[in-house]
C-alpha positions in Angstrom: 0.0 0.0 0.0 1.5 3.6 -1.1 2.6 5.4 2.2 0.0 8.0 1.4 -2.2 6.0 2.6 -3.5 3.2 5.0 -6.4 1.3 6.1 -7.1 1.1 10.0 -8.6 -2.4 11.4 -12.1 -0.6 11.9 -12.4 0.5 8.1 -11.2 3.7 8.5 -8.8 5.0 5.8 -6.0 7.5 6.4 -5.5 9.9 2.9 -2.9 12.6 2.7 -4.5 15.9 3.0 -1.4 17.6 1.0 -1.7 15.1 -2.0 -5.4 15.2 -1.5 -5.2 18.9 -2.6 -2.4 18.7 -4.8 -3.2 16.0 -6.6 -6.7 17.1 -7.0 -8.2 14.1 -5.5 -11.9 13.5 -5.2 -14.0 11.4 -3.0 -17.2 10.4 -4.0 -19.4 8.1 -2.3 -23.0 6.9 -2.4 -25.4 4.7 -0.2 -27.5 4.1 -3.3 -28.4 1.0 -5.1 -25.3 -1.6 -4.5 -22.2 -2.3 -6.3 -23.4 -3.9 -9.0 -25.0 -0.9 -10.4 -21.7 0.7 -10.1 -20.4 -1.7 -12.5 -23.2 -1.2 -14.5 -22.8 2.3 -15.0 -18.9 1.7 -15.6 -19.7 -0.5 -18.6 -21.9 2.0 -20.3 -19.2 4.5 -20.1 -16.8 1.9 -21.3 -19.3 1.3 -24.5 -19.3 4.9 -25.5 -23.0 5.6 -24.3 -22.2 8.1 -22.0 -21.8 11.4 -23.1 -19.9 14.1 -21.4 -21.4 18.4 -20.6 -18.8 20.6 -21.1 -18.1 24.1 -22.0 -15.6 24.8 -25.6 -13.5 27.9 -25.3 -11.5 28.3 -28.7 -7.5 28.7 -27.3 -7.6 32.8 -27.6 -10.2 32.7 -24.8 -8.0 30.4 -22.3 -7.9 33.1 -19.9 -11.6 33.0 -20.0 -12.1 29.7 -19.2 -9.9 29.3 -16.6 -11.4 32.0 -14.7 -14.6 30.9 -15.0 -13.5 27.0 -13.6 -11.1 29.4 -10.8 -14.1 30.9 -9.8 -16.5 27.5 -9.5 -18.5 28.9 -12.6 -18.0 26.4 -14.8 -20.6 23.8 -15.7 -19.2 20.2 -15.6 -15.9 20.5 -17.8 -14.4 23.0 -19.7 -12.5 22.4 -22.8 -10.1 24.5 -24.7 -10.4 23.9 -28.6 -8.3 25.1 -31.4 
């Protein structure tokens, strides 16, 4: 296991907090539906059939776009096209 991080006897995981921001880390977790629909989902995304929301800045408005996902107003992803 990476010295990052551990898992304690009682199911508790230990992250670190500076590669957890660094690294841009996200934790996601869910009490719905069980694991199988996790897999699910994974295979759909594997198969092309789902599709990504994003936001297309052409390369001059760079500047623009990152501002906008600085400032937490960007919707989903945004992309930079040329």
């Amino acid at each position: 296991m990476p010295p990052h991080r551990r898992n304690h006897p009682d199911g508790r995981v230990s992250l670190s907090l500076i590669e957890l921001l660094f690294k841009r880390i996200k934790i996601i977790g869910s009490q719905q539906n069980g694991p199988e629909y996790l897999y699910e989902a994974l295979d759909y995304v594997a198969q092309g059939k789902v599709k990504s929301i994003v936001e297309t800045y052409p390369l001059a408005e760079a500047a623009k776009a990152y501002e906008r996902v600085a400032d937490g107003k960007a919707r989903f992803r945004a992309v930079l096209t040329m």
